[in-house]
DRENGUKE-316841 format. One record per residue: x, y, z of N, C-alpha, C in turn; residue in three letters. Coordinates in steps of 0.2 Angstrom, whole numbers, padded with zeros to 4 digits, always signed. Atoms other than C-alpha are relative to their C-alpha. Layout:
N
XYZXYZXYZAla;...
END
This chain:
263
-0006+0002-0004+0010+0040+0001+0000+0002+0007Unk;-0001-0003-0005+0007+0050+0016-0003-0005+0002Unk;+0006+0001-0005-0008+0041+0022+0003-0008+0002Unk;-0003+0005+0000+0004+0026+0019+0007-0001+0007Unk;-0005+0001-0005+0017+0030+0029-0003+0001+0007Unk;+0003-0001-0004+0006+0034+0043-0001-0005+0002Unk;+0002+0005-0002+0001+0017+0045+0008-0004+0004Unk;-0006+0004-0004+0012+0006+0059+0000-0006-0003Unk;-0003+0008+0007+0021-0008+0048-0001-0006+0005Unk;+0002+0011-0001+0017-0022+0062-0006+0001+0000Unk;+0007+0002+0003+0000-0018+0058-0004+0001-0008Unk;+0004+0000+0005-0001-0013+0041-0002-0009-0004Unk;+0003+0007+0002-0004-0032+0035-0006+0000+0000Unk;+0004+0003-0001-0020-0032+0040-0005+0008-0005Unk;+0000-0007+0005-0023-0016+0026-0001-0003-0005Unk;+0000+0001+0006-0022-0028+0014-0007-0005-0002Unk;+0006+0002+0003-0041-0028+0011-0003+0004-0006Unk;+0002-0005+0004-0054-0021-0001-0002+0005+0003Unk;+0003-0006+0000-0058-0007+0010+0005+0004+0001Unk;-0006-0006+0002-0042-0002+0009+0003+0005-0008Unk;-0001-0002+0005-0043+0000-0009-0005+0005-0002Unk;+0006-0003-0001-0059+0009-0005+0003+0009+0001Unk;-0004-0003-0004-0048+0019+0006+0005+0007-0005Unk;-0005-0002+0003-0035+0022-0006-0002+0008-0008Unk;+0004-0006+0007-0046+0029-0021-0004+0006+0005Unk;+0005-0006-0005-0056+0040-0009+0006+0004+0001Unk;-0006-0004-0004-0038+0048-0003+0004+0003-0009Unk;-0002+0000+0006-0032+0048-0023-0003+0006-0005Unk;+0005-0004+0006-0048+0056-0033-0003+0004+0003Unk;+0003-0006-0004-0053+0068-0020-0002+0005-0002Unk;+0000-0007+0004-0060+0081-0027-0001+0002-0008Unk;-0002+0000+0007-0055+0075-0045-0007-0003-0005Unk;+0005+0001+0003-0070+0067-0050-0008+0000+0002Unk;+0006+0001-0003-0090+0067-0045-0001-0003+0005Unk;+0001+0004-0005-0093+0061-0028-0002-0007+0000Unk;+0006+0006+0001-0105+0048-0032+0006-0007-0002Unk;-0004+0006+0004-0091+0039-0041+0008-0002+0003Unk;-0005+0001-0004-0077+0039-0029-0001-0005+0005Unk;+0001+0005-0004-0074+0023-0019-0007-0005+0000Unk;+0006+0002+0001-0088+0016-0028+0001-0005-0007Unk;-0003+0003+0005-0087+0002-0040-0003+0002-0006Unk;+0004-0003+0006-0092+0006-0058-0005-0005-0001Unk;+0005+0003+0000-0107+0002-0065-0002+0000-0008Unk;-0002-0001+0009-0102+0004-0085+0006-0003-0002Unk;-0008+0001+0003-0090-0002-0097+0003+0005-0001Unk;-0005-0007+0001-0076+0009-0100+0007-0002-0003Unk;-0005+0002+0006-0060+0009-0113+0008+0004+0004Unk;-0008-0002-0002-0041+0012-0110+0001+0004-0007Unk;-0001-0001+0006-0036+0022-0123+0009+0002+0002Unk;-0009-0001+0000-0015+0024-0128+0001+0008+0001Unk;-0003-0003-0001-0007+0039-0123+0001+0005-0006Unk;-0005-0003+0005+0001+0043-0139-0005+0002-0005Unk;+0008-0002+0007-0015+0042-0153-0004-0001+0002Unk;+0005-0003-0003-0029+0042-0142-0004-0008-0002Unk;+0006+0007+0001-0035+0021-0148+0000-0003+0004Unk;-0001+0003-0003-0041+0010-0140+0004-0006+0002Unk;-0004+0007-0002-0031-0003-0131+0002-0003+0005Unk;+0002+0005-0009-0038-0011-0114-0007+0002-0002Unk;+0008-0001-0001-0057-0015-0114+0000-0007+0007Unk;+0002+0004-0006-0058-0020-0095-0004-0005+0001Unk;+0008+0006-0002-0070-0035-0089-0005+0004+0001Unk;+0005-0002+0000-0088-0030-0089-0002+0003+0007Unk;+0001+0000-0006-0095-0021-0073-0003-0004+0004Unk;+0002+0006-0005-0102-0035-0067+0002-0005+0003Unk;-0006+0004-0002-0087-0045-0065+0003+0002+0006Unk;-0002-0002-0003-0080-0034-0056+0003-0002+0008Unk;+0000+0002-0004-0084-0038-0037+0005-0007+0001Unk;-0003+0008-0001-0079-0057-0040+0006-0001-0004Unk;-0007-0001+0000-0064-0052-0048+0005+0002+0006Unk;-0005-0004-0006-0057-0042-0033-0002-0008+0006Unk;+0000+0005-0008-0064-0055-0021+0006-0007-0001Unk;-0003+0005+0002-0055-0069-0030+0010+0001-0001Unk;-0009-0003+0001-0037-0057-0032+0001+0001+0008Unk;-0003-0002-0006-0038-0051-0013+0001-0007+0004Unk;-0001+0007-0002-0041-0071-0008+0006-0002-0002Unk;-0007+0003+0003-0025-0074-0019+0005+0004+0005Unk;-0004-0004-0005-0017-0060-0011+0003-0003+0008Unk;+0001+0002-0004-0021-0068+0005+0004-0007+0004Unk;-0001+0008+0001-0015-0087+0001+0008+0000+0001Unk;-0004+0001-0002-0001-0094+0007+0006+0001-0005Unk;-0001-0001+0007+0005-0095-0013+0006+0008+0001Unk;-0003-0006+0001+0007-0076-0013+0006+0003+0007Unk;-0003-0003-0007+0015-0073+0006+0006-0003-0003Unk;-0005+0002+0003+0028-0085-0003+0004+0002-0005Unk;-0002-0002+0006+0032-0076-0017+0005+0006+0002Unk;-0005-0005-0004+0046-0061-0016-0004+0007-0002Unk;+0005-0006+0001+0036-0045-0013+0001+0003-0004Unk;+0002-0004+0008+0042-0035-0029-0005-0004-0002Unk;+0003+0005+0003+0035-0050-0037-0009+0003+0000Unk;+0007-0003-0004+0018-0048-0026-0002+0006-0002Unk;+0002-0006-0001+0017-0030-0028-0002+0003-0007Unk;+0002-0002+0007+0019-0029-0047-0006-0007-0002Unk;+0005+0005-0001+0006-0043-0048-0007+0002+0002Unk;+0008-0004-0004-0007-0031-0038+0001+0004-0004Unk;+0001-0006+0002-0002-0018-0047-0006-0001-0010Unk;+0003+0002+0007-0006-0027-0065-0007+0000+0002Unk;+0007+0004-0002-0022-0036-0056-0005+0005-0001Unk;+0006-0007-0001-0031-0020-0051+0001+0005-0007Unk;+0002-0003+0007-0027-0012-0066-0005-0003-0007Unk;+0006+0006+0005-0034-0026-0076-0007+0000+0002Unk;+0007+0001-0004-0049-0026-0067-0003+0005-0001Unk;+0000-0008+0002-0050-0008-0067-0008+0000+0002Unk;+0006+0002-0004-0064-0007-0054-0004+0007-0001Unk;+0003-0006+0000-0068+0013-0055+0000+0002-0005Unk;+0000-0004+0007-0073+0024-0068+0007+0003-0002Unk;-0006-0004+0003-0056+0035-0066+0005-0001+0006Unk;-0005+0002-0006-0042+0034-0055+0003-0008+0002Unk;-0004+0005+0001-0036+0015-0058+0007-0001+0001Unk;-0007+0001+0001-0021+0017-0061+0006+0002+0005Unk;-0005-0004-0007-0014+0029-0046-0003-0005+0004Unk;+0003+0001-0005-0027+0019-0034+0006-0009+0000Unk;-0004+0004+0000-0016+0003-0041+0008+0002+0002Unk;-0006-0003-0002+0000+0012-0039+0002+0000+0008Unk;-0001+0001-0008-0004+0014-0021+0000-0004+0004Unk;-0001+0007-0006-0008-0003-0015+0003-0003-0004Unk;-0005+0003+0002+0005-0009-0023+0006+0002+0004Unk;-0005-0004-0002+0017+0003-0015-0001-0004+0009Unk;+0001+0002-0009+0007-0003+0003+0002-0009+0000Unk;-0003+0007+0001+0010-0021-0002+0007+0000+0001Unk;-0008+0002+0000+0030-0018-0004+0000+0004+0009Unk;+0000+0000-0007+0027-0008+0014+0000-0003+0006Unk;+0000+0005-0004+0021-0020+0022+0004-0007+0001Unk;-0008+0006-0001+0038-0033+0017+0003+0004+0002Unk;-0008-0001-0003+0048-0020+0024+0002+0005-0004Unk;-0003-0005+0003+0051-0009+0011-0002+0009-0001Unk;+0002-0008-0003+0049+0009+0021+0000+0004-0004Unk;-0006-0006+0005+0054+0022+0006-0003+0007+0003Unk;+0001-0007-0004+0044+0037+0015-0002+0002-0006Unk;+0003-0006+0005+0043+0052+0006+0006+0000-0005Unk;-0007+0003+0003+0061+0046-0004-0001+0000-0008Unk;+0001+0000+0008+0052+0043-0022-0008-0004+0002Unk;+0009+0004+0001+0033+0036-0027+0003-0004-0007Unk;-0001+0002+0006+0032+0023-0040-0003+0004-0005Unk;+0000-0003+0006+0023+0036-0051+0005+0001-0004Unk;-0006-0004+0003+0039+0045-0053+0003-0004-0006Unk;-0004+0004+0004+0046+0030-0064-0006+0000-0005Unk;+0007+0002+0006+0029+0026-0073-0001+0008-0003Unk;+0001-0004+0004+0026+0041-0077+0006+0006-0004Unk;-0007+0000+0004+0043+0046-0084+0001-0002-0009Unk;+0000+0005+0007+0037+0035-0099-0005-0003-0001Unk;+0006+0002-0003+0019+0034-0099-0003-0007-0006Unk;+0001+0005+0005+0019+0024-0117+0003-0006+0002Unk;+0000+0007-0004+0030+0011-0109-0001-0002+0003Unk;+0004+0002-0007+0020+0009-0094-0005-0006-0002Unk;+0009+0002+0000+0004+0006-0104+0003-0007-0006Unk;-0001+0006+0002+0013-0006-0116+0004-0006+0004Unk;-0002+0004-0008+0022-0016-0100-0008-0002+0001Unk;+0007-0001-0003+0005-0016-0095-0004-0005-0004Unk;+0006+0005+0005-0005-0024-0111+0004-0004-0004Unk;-0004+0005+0002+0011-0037-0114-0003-0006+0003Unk;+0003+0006-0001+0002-0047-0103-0005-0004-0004Unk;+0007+0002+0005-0015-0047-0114+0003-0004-0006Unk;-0003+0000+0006-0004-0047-0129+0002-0007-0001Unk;-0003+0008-0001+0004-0064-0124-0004-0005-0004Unk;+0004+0004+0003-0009-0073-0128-0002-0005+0005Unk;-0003+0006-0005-0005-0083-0113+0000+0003+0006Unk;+0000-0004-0007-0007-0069-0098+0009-0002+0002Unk;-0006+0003-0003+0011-0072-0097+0004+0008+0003Unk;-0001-0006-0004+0016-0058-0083+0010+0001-0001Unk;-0008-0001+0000+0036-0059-0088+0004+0006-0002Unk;-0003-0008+0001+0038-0043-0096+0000+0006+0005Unk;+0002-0006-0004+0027-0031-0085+0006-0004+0007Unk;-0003+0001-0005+0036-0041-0071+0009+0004+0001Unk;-0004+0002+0002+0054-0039-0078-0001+0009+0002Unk;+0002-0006+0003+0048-0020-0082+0000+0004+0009Unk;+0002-0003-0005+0041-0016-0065+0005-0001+0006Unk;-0007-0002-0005+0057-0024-0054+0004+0006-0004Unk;-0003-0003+0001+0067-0015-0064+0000+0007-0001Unk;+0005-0008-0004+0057+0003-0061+0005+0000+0008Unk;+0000+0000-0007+0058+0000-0043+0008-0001-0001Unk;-0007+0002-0001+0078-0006-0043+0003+0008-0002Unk;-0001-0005+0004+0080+0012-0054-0003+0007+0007Unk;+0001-0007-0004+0072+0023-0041+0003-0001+0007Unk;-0003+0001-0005+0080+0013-0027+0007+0002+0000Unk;-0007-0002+0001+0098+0016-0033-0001+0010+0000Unk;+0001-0006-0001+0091+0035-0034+0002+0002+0006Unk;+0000-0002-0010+0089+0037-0015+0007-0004+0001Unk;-0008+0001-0003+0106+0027-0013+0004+0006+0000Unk;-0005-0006+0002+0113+0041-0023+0001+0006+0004Unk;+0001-0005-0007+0106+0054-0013+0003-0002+0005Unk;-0006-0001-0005+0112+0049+0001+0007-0003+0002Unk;-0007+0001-0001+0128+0045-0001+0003+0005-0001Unk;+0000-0008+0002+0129+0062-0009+0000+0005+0005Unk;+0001-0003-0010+0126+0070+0007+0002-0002+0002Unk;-0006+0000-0004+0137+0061+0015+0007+0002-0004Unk;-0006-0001+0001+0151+0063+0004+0001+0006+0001Unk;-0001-0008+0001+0146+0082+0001+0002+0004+0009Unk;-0001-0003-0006+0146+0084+0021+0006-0005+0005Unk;-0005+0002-0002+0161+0075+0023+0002-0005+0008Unk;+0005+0003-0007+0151+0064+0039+0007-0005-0001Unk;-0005+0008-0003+0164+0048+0037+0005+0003+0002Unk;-0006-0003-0002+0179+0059+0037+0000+0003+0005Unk;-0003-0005-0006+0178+0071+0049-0003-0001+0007Unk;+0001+0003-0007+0167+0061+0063+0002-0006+0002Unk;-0004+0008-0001+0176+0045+0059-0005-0006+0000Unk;+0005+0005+0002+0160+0036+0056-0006+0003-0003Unk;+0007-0002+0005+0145+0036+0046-0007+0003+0004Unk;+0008-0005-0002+0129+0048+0052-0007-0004+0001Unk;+0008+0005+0000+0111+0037+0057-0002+0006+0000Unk;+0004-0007+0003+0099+0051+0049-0005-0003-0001Unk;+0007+0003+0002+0080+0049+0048+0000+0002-0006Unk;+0004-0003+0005+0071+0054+0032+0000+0005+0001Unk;+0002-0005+0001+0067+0068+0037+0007+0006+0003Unk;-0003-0001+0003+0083+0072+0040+0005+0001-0005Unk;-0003+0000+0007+0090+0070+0024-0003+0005-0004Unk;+0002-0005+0005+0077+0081+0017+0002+0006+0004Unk;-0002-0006-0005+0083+0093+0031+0006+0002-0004Unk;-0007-0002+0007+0100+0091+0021+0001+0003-0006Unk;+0001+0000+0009+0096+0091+0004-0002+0008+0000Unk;+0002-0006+0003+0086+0108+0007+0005+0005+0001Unk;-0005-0003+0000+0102+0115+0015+0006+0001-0004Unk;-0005+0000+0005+0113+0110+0002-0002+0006-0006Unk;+0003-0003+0003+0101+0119-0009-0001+0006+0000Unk;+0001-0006-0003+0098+0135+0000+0006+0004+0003Unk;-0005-0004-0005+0114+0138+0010-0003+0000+0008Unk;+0003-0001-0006+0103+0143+0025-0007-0002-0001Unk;+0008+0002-0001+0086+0138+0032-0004+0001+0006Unk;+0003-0001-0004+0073+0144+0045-0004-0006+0000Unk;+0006+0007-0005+0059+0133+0054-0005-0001-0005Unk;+0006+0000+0006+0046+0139+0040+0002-0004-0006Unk;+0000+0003+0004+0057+0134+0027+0000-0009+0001Unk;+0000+0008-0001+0059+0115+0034-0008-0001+0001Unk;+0008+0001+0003+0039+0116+0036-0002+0001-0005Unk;+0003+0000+0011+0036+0119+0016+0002-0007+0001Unk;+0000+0006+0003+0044+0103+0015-0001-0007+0003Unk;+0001+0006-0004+0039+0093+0029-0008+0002+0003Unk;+0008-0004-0003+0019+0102+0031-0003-0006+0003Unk;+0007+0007-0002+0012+0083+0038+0005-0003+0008Unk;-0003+0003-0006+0027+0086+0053-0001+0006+0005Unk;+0001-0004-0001+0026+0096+0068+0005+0005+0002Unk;-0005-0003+0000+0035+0111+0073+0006-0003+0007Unk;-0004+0003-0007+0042+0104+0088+0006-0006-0002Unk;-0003+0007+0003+0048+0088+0080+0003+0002-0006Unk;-0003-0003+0005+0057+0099+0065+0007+0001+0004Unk;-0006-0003-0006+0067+0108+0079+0004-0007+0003Unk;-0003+0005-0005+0071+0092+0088+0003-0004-0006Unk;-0006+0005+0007+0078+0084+0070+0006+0008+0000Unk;-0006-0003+0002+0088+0100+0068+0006+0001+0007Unk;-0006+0001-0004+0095+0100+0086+0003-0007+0001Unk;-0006+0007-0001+0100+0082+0085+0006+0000-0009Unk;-0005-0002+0006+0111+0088+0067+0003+0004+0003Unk;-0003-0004-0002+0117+0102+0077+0006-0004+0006Unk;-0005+0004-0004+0125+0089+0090+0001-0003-0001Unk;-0004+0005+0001+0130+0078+0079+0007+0004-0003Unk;-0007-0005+0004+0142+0093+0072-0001-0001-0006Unk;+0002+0000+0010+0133+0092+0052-0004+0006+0001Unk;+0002-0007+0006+0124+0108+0054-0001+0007+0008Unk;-0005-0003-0008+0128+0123+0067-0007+0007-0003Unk;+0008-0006-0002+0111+0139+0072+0004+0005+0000Unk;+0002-0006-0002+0112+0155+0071-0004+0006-0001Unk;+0007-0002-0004+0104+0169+0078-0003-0002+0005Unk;+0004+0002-0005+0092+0170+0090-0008+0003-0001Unk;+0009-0002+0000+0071+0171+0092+0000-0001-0007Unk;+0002-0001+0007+0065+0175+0075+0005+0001-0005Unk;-0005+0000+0005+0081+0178+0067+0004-0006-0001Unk;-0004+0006-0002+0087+0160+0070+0001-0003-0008Unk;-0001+0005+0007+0095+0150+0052+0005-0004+0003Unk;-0004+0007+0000+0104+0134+0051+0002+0001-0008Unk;-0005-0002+0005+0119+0133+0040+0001-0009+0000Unk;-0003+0003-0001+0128+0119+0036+0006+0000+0005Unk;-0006-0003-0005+0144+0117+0048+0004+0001-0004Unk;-0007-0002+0004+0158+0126+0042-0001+0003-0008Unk;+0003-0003+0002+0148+0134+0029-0001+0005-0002Unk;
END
C-alpha cells in the first residue's frame, strides 16, 4: 500500500504492466520466501489447498502457460472493453485473474490483492493508509477462498458470485472509513462549534484518531504512526489543526504535547 500511494495518480496508469506485478511481488515477499523465487515466474505445478482441512481445491494452469496467460489478461486489461467497465468490476476481475494464474510459487494472493488495489487507484479511488483490501478477506479466509473457486465451480467461469462478494468487501470497508470520520467529527464537535465542516488530510485524521486514543501526543508519538512521513511535514499537519481551533500545544522544546482543544 505504501509503495502504492507513493505513485502520482496522473501517472499511475501507465503501472498497469507486468513489471509492475514484478514490482509488486518483489515489495510483498521480501524476505519471506528464497530469492531466486521472488519476481520470478514459477517453473512447477503447485496446489491451493482450503484453509480449513488442508485439501486440495485449486490446481492452477501448468507453468508453462503462465507467460501467455498474463500477456493475454494485461492485453484485456488494456482494451478498450475493460477501461469501459466500472473499476470495482475491473479490479475484482484482476484480482480473480492473477489469482487463477497463480504465476509464483508463494505470495499470489497479497501480490493479487495489490494490483487490484492499484487498479481501483488509478479510477480514483485514493483510500491511503484508511484500510487494505486484506482487512476484509482475511476476516474470513474460508469465504474468500470459496468466493474465489465459485468461479471454477460454475462450470461456466461465471464471475457473478466472486464479483457480487468482492463489491461488497470493498463497499463494507468503505462505510468503515465513512464512519471513522464522521466520528471525529462528531466527537470534535467541528460543525458545531466552527460552523462548518473541517478539509483534513489522511494524515490528519490519523493525527485525530491517535489523540482521541491517547489524550496527548508528542512529535515521536505521530512518527510511530506516520514512519514513511517526515518530521517537518507531521509539525506542519499539527500546526494547521492548531489553527483551525481542533487541537491546541503545550509546552515548549522537548516538553511540547498536543491535546485535543478544550481537552
Amino acid at each position: 500500500m505504501a509503495w502504492i500511494d507513493q505513485q502520482p495518480s496522473k501517472q499511475a496508469a501507465a503501472l498497469l504492466k507486468i513489471d509492475t506485478l514484478f514490482t509488486l511481488h518483489r515489495l510483498t515477499m521480501n524476505r519471506l520466501i528464497p530469492p531466486e523465487q521472488i519476481a520470478a515466474f514459477r517453473q512447477q505445478q503447485v496446489i491451493v489447498r482450503g484453509a480449513r482441512d488442508g485439501q486440495v481445491v485449486f490446481r492452477p494452469p501448468v507453468s508453462v502457460e503462465v507467460p501467455y496467460l498474463l500477456e493475454d489478461f494485461f492485453a484485456w486489461l488494456e482494451s478498450p472493453a475493460a477501461q469501459e467497465m466500472h473499476p470495482i468490476f475491473r479490479a475484482a476481475i484482476t484480482h480473480y485473474q492473477l489469482v487463477f494464474v497463480h504465476p509464483f510459487v508463494e505470495g499470489n494472493g497479497r501480490t493479487a490483492r495489490a494490483f487490484a488495489t492499484l487498479v481501483l487507484y488509478v479510477a480514483g479511488y485514493d483510500f491511503k493508509r484508511f484500510f487494505a483490501l486484506e482487512e476484509y478477506f482475511d476476516s474470513d479466509v474460508e469465504s474468500y477462498y470459496q468466493a474465489l473457486l465459485s468461479v471454477q465451480q460454475s462450470g461456466q467461469a461465471d464471475l457473478s458470485y466472486w464479483l457480487e462478494y468482492f463489491a461488497y468487501g470493498l463497499a463494507l470497508e468503505i462505510e468503515k472509513v465513512k464512519q471513522k470520520v464522521m466520528k471525529l467529527s462528531q466527537d470534535l464537535k467541528m460543525q458545531r462549534e466552527l460552523g462548518q465542516q473541517v478539509a483534513l488530510s489522511e494524515r490528519q485524521i490519523l493525527l485525530l484518531e491517535l489523540l482521541q486514543n491517547q489524550g496527548q501526543i508528542t512529535s515521536d508519538d505521530a512518527q510511530m504512526i506516520l514512519p514513511n512521513v517526515s518530521v517537518d511535514t507531521i509539525l506542519r499537519d499539527l500546526k494547521d489543526l492548531i489553527t483551525k481551533g481542533v487541537v491546541e500545544k503545550k509546552g515548549v522544546t522537548k516538553g511540547v504535547r498536543y491535546q485535543l482543544l478544550g481537552k
